[in-house]
GUGU-830105 format. One line per field, with one value per residue: x, y, z of N, C-alpha, C, O in turn; residue in one letter; chain. Coordinates in Angstrom, 2 decimals, decimal comma. Example, Ala and Ser with C-alpha at 12.3 -4.5 7.8 and 13.67 -1.06 7.14 Angstrom:
// residues 2
npx: (13,19:12,85)
npy: (-5,69:-2,25)
npz: (7,80:7,08)
capx: (12,30:13,67)
capy: (-4,50:-1,06)
capz: (7,80:7,14)
cpx: (13,20:12,90)
cpy: (-3,30:0,03)
cpz: (7,80:7,87)
opx: (14,24:13,41)
opy: (-3,32:1,14)
opz: (8,46:8,04)
sedren: (A:S)
rokol: (A:A)
***
This chain:
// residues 123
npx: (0,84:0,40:2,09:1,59:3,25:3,88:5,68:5,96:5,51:6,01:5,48:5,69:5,30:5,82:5,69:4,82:6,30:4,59:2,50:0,41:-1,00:-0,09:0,10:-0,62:-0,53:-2,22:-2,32:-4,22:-5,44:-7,35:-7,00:-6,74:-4,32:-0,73:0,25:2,66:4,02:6,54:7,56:9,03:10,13:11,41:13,97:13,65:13,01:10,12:8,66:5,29:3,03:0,93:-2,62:-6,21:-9,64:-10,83:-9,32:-7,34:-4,00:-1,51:-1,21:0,65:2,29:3,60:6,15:6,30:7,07:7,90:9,07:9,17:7,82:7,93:6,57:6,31:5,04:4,18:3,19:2,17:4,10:6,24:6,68:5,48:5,42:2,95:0,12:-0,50:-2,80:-3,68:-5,02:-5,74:-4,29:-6,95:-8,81:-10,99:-13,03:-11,11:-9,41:-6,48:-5,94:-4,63:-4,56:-2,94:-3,88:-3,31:-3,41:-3,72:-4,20:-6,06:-8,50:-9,07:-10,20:-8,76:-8,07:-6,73:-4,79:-4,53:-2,91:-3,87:-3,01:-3,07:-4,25:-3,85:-5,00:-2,95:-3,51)
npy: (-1,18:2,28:5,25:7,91:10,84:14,12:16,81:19,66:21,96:20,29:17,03:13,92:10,96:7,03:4,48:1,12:-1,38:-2,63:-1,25:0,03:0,52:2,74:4,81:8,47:12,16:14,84:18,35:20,96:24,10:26,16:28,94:32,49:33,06:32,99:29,53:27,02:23,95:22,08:19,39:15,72:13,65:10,15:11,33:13,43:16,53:18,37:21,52:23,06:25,55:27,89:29,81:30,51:29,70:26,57:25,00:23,46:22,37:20,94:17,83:14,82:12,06:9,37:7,57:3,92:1,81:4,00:4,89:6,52:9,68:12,80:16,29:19,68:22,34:25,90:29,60:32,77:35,48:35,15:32,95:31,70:28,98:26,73:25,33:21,60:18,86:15,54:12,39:8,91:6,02:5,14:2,43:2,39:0,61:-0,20:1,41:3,27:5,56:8,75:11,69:14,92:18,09:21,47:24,54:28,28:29,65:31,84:30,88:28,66:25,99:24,17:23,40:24,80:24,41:21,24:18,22:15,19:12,16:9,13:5,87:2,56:-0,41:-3,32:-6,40)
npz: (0,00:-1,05:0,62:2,36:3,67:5,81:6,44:7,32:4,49:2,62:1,17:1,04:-0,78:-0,74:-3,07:-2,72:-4,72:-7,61:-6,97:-8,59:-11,97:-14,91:-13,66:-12,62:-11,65:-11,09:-10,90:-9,73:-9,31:-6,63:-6,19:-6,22:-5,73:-6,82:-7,18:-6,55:-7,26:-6,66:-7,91:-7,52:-8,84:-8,37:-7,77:-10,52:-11,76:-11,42:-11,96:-11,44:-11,87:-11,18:-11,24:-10,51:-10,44:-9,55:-11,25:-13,71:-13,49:-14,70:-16,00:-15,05:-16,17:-14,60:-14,30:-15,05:-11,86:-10,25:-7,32:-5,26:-4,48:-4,19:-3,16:-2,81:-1,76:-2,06:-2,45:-3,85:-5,04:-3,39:-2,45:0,02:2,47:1,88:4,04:4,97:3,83:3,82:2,28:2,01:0,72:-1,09:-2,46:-5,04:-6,55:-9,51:-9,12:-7,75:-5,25:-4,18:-2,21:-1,79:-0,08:0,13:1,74:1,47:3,65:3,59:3,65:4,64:3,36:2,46:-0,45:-2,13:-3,58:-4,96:-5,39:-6,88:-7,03:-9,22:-9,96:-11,70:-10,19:-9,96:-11,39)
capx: (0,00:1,07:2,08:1,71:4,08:3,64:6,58:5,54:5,07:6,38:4,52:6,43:5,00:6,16:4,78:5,56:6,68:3,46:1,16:-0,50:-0,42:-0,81:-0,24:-0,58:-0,85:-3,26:-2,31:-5,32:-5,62:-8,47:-6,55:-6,42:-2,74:-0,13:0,21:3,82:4,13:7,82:7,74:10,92:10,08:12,98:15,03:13,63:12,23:9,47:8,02:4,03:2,43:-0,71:-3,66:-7,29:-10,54:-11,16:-8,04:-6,02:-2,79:-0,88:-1,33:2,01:2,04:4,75:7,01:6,57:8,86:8,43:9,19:8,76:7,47:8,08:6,18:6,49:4,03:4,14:1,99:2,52:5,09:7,15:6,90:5,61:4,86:1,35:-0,39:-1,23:-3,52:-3,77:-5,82:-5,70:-4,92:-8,05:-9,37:-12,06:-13,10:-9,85:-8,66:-5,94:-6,19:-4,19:-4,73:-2,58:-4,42:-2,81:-4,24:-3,22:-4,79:-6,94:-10,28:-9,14:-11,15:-7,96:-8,09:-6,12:-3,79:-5,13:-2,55:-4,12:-2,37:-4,48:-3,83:-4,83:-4,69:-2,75:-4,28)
capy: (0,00:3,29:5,50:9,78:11,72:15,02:17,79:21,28:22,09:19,26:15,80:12,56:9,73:6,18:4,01:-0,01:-2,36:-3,53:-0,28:0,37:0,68:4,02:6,08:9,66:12,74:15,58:19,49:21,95:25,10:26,91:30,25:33,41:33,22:31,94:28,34:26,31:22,80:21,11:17,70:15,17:11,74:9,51:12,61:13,62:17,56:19,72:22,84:23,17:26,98:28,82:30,34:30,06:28,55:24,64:25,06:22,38:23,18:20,08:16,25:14,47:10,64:9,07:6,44:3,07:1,55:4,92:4,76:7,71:11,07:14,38:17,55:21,06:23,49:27,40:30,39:33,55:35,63:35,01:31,43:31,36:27,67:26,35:24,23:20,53:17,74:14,52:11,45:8,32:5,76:4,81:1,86:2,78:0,18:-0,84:2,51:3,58:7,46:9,53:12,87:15,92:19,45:22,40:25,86:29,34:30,45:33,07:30,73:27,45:25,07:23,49:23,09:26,24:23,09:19,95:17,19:14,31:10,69:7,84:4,44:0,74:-1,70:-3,97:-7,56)
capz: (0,00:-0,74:1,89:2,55:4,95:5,27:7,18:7,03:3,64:1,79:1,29:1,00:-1,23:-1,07:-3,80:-3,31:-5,81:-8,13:-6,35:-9,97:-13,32:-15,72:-12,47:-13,12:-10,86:-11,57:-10,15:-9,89:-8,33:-6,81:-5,58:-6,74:-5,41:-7,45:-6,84:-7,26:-6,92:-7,03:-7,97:-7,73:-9,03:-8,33:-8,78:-12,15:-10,94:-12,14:-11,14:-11,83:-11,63:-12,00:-10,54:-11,03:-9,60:-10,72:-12,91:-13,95:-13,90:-15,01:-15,52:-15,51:-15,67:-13,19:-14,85:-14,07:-11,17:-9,23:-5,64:-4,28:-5,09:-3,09:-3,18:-2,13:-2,03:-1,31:-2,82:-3,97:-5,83:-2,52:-1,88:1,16:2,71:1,98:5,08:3,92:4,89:2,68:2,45:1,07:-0,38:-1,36:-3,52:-5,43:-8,03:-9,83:-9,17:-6,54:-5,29:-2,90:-2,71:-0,91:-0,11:0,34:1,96:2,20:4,91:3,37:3,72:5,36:2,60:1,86:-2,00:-3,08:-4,60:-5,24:-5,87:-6,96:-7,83:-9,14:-10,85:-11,99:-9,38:-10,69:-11,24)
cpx: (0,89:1,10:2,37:2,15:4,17:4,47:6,20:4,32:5,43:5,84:5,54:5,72:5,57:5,18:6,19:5,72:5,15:2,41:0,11:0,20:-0,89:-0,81:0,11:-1,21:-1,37:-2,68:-3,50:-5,24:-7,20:-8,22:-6,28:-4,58:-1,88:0,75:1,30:3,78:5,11:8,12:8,79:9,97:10,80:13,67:14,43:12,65:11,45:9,03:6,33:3,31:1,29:-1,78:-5,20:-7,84:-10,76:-10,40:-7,03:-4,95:-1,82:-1,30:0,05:1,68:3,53:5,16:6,44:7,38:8,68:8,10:8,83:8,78:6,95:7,57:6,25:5,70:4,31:3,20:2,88:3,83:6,19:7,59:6,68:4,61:3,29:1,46:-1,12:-1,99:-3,34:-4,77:-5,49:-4,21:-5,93:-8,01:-10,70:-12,07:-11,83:-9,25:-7,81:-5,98:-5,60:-4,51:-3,94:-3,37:-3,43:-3,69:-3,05:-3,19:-5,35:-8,43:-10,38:-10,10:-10,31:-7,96:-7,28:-5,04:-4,29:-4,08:-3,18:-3,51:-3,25:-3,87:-4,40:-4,26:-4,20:-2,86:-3,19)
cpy: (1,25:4,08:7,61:10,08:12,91:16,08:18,96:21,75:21,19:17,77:14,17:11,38:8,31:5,26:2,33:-0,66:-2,90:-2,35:-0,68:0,35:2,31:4,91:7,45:10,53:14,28:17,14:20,40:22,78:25,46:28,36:31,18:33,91:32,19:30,56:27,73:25,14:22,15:19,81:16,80:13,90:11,00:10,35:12,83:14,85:17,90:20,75:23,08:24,38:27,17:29,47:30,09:29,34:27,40:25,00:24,34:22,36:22,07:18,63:15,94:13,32:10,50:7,70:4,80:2,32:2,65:4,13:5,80:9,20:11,93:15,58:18,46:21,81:24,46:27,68:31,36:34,10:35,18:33,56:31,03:29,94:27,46:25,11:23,13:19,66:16,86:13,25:9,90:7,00:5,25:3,63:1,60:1,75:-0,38:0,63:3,00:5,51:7,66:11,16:13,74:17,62:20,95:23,96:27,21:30,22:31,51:32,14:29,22:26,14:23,82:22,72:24,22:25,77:22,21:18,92:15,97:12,99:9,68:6,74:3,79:-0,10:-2,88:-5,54:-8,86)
cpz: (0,00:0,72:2,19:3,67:5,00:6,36:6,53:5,27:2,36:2,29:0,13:0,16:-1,46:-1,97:-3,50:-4,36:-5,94:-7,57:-7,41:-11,10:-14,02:-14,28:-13,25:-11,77:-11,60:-10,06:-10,41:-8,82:-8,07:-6,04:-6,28:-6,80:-6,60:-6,55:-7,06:-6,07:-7,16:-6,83:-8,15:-7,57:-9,08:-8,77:-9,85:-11,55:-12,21:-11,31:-12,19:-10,99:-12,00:-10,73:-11,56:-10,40:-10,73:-11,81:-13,12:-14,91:-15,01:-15,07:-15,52:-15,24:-15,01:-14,12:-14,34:-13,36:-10,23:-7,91:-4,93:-4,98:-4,08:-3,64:-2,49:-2,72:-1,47:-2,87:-2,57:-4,50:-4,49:-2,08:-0,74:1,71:2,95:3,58:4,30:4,34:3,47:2,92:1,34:1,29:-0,27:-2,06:-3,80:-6,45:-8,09:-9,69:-7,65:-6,56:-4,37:-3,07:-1,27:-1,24:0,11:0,78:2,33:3,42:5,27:3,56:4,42:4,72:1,92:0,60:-2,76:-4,16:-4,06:-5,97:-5,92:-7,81:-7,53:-10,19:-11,11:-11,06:-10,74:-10,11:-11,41)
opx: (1,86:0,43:3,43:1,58:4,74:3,77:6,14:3,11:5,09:5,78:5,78:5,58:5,91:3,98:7,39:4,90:4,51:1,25:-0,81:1,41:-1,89:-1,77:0,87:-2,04:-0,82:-2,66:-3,72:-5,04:-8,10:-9,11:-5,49:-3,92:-2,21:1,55:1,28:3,64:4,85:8,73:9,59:9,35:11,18:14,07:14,91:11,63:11,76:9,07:6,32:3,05:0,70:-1,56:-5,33:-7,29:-10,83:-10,73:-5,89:-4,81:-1,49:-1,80:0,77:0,90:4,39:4,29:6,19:8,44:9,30:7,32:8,12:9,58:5,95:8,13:6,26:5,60:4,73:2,77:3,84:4,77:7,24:8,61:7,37:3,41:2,60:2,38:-1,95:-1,92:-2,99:-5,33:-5,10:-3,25:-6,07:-6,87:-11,46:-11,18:-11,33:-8,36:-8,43:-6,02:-5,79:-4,67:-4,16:-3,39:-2,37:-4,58:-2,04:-2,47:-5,40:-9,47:-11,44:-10,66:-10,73:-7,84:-7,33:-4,58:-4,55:-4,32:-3,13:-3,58:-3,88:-3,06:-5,61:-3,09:-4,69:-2,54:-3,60)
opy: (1,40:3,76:8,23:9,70:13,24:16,23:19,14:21,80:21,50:17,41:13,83:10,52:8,24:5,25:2,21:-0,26:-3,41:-2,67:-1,49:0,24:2,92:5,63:7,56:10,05:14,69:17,02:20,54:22,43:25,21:28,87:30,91:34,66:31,10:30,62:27,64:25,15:21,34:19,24:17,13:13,40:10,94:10,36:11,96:14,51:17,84:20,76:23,22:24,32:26,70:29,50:29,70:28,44:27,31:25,24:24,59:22,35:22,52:18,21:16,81:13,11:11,38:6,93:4,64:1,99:2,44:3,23:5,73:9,66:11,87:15,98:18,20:21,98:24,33:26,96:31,37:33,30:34,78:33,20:30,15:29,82:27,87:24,40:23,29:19,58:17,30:13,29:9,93:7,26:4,71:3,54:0,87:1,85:-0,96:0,81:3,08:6,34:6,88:11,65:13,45:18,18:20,38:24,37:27,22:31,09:32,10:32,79:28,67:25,37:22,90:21,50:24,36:26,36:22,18:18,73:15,44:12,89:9,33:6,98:3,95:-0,47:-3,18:-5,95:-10,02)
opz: (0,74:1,70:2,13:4,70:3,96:7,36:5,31:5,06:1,22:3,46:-1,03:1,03:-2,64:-1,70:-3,74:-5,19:-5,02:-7,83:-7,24:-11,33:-13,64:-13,98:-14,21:-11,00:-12,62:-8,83:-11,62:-7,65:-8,86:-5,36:-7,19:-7,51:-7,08:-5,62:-8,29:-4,85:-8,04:-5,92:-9,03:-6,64:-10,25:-9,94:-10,57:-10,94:-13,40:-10,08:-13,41:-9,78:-12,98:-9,52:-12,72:-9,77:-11,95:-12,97:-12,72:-16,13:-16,11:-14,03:-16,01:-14,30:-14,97:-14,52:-13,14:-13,90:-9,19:-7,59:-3,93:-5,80:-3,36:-4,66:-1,29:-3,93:-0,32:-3,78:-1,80:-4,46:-5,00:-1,50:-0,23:1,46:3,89:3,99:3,40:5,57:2,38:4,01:0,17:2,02:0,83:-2,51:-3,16:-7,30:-7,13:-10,52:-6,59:-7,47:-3,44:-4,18:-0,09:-2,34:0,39:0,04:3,04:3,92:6,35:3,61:4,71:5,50:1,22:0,60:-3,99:-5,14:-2,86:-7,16:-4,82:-9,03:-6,53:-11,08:-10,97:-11,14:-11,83:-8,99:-11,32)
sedren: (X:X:X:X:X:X:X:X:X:X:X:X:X:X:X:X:X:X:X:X:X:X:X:X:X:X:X:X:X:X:X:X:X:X:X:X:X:X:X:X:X:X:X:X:X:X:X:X:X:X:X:X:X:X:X:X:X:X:X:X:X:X:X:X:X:X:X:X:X:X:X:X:X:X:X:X:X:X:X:X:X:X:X:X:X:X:X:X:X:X:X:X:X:X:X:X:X:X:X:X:X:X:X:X:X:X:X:X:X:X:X:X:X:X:X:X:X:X:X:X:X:X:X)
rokol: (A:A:A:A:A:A:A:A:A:A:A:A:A:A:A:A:A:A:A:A:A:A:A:A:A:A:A:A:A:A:A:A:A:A:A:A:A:A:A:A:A:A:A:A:A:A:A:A:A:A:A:A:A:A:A:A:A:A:A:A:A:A:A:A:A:A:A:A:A:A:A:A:A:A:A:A:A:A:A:A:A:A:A:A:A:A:A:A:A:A:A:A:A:A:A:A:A:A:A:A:A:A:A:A:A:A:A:A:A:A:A:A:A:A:A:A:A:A:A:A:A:A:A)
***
């Protein structure tokens, strides 16, 4: 089973051997603030930006084989550290889901970033 860890403003993902298949993780904002999300997939970085309500910022699929996948969230032209909560994993169906939240702390609804990673149970 996967597994979410979450220190300040950065969120830890371990994924075991065989989790899923076709995993892919989904960024969406719903903040007027600008939104940055720094992703390191087995070492391999990105950086995912934007603003906007229900706005999806990025899909990226995740290799298969990953192990672990680290995020960092802040807001604003300054970068200052988003607060996170997470949930998950889930199995829904044949589908695996984790999901990390992020808030600024202008409305406490925690969605201002929406990481979501989801897969195929694999059979």
């Amino acid at each position: 089973m996967a597994t979410i860890s979450v220190n300040k403003n950065v969120a830890t993902i371990d994924f075991p051997k065989g989790w899923a298949t076709n995993v892919a993780l989904e960024v969406k904002s719903n903040s007027s603030f600008d939104q940055h999300v720094e992703i390191d997939i087995d070492g391999s970085k990105k950086t995912v930006k934007g603003t906007g309500e229900q706005a999806s910022l990025e899909t990226i699929s995740v290799p298969e084989g990953t192990s672990k996948l680290v995020a960092t969230f802040t807001y604003g032209s300054d970068k200052k550290p988003s607060e996170l909560q997470h949930g998950g994993p889930w199995d829904i169906g044949v589908m695996q889901l984790l999901m990390v939240l992020a808030e600024n702390g202008d409305d406490k609804d925690f969605n201002d970033t929406v990481l979501q990673v989801r897969g195929v149970v694999k059979k």
